[in-house]
N, C-alpha and C positions, 0 to 999 in steps of 0.2 A: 497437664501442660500441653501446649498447642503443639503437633506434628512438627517436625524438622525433615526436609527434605536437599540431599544434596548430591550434586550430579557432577560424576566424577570422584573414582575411588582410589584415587593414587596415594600419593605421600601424602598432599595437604586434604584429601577428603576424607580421608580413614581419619586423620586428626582432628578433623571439623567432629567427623561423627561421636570422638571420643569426649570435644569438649560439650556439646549439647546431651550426651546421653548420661552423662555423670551428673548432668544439673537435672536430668529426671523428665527431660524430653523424649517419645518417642522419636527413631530416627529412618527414614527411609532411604536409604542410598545405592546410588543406581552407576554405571558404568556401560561405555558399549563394549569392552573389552569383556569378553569371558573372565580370560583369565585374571583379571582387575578383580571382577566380583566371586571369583572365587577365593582369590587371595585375602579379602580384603579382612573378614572375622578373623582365619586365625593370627591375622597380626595385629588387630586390635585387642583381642585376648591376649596374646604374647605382651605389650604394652599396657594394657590393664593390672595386670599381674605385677608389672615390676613397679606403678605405680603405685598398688596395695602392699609391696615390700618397704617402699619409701614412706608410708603414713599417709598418702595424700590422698586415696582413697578408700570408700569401704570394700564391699561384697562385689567384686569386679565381674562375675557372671551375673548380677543381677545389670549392671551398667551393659552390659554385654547383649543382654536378652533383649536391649531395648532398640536395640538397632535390627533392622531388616532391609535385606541383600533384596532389591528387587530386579523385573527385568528387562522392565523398559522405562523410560524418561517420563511418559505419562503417567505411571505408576506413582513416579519419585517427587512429580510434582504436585499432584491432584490431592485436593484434604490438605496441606501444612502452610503454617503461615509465614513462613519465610524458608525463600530455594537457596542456598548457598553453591553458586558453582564455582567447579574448581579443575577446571581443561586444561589443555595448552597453551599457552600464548600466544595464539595465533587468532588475530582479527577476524579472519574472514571467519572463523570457526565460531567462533563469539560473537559474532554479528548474528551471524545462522542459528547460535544457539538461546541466545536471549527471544530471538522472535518467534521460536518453537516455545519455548518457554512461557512467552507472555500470550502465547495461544493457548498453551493448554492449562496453566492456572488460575484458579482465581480472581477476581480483578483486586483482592483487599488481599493478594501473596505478594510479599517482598521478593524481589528478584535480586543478588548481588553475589558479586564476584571477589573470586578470590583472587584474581589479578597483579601483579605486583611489578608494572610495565604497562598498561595500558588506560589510558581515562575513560570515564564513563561515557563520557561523549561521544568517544571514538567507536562505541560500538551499540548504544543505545539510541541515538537520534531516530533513527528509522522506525522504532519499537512503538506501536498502538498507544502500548501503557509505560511511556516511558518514566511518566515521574515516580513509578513506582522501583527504578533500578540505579543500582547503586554499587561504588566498589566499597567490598569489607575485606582491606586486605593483613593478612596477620602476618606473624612472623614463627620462621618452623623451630618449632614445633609449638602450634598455637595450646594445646593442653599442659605446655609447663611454660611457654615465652608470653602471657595475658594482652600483653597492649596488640588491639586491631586499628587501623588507621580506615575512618567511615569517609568516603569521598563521594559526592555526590554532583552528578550533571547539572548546568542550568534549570535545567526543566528537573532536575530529582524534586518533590515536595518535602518540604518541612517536616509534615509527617512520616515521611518515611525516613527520614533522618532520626527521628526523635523514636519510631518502634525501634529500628535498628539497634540506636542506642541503647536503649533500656534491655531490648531481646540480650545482648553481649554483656551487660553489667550481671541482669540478672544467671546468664549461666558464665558467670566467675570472671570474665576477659575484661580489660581496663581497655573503655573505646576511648580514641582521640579522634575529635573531628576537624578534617580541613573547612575552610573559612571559602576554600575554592580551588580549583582544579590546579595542578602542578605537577610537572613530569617531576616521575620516578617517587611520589607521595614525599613525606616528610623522615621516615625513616630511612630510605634510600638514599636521599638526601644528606643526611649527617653521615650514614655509611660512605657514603663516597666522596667526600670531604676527605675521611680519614684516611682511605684506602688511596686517596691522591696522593695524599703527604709520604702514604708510607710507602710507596713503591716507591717513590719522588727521593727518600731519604737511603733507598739500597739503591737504588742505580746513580747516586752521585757518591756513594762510596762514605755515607756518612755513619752508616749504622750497620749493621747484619740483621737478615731476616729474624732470625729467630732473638736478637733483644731487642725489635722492635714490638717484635709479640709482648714480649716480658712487660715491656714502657706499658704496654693495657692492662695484660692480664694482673700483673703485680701489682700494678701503680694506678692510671685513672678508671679500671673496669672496678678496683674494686668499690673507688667511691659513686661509679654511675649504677653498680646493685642496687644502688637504694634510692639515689637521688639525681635529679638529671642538671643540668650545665646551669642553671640560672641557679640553682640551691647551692650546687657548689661553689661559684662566686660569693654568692651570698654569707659564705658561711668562712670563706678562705681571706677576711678584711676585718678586721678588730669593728667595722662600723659598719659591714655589709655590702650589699652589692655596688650602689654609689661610690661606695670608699676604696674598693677594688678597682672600679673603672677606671679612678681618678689617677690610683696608685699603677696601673700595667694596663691600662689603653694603649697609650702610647705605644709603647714595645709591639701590643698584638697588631695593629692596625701596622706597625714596618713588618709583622712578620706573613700578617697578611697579601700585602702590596709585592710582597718579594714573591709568596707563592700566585697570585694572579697574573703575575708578570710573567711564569713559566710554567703556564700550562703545558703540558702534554700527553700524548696519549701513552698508554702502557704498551710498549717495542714489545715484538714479536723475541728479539733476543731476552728480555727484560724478563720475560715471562717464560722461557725457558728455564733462564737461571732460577727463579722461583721452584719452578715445577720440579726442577730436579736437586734441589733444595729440598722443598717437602718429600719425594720420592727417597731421600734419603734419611731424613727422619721419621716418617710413615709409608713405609710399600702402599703400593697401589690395594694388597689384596686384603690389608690390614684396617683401611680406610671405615666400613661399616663396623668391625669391632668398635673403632675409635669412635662413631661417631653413636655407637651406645654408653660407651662411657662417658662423653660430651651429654648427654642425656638424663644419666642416671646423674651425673654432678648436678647438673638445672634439676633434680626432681629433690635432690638434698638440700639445695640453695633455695627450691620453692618453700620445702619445707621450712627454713630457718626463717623464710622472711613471713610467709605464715605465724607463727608462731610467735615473732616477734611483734608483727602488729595485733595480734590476740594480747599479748601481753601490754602495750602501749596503747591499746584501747579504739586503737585504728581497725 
């Protein structure tokens, strides 16, 4: 299988690395941080390991062996056919590094970012080889969260939309492609939809933080595990989606109007009471325990859904 190369070994590139070397890519991954690239193995072993606890993968030193800590950028790009970068969010940085990039590989290496804030435009125009870059942006932790969101510039080609896609199906990830550029992609989008309502709903004193959680985690998270907003309609009207509209249109579109009517930002007070809300149901220093057990839940729920489309023939 063709090289994987990706620059920047943080959170989301140690991830990238785990989901390309499990589908049986070599991986080349490069960081300017020393200590990036020296951290970066043993914490992909550490999370190989707990993924081979969970079923979901096999021989986790063999995935392991396939990744290679290089030590510089031209290393990590040179030979693979597609660069995944995964920096900071910061434009000028990504402007600088796309055009170092599209110098030193390839001209048939896909260039794309893992981005999740910025458009391709915004920092590809400039680039030689522009139609070849693209945002692939995932969601963390892209080895157990599958959907990547493929966004591509005016000038991205067709083709490189269509390797991309195929490159992500085939090592596991479920690509959705946008149709055309749009702040904050589409999953951002529906997140912050939600994330309106629900601060919207504790600073008018309608609900409390924590059974607003509950209203997702209990209630609509668990039928969005499986299936997303159009299915559930679909499914929630004795006649289907039609028949739902017909039956609670109305309603949504007043409770719509009422929430466009009163936008506002999330208060500096607003977000105190938050913080110190979670700081008392999770310390600060507890935060990374929790968010491996946040982890190892998605590596058991990948599993069941796994399994269950094996058994449904999906």
């Amino acid at each position: 299988m063709n090289p994987i190369g990706i620059v920047g070994a943080g959170l989301i590139g140690r991830a990238w690395a785990m989901v390309f070397a499990r589908s049986g890519h070599a991986v080349k991954l490069w960081d300017g941080e020393a200590k990036q690239r020296a951290a970066a193995l043993p914490i992909v072993g550490d999370r190989l390991r707990d993924l081979e606890a969970a079923g979901l993968i096999g021989d986790p030193q063999a995935i392991l062996k396939r990744i290679a800590v290089v030590g510089t950028m031209a290393e990590a790009v040179q030979g693979v056919a597609h660069v995944q970068e995964c920096l900071p969010e910061v434009l000028d940085l990504k402007r600088r590094m796309f055009s170092e990039m599209d110098a030193l590989a390839a001209p048939s290496t896909i260039l794309a970012s893992s981005t999740s804030t910025l458009q391709p435009s915004s920092f590809s125009e400039h680039v030689t080889g522009r139609q070849r870059c693209l945002v692939a942006h995932p969601v963390n932790p892209p080895y157990l969260v599958p959907v990547v969101e493929l966004s591509g510039a005016p000038w991205t080609s067709p083709e490189t939309m269509a390797r991309t896609r195929a490159l992500m199906e085939a090592a596991g990830q479920k690509p959705v492609t946008l149709q055309k550029e749009v702040n904050g992609f589409v999953i951002n989008r529906l997140q912050g939809a939600l994330l309106a309502e629900a601060f919207r709903l504790v600073e008018d004193g309608i609900m409390a933080p924590e059974d607003v959680d509950t209203c997702i985690a209990d209630g609509l998270g668990l039928r969005w595990s499986f299936m997303g907003p159009f299915e559930t309609i679909d499914l929630n009207a004795p006649d289907g989606l039609a028949d739902y509209c017909r039956r609670f249109g109305a309603p949504y579109h007043e409770i719509v109007r009422e929430q466009a009517s009163n936008v506002r930002p999330w208060s500096e007070a607003l977000v105190a009471r938050l913080e110190a809300h979670r700081r008392e149901v999770l310390p600060a220093d507890k935060l990374a325990e929790r968010s491996t057990w946040r982890d190892r839940r998605l590596m058991a729920l990948a599993a069941h859904k796994r399994a269950m489309d094996e058994r449904d023939g999906g």
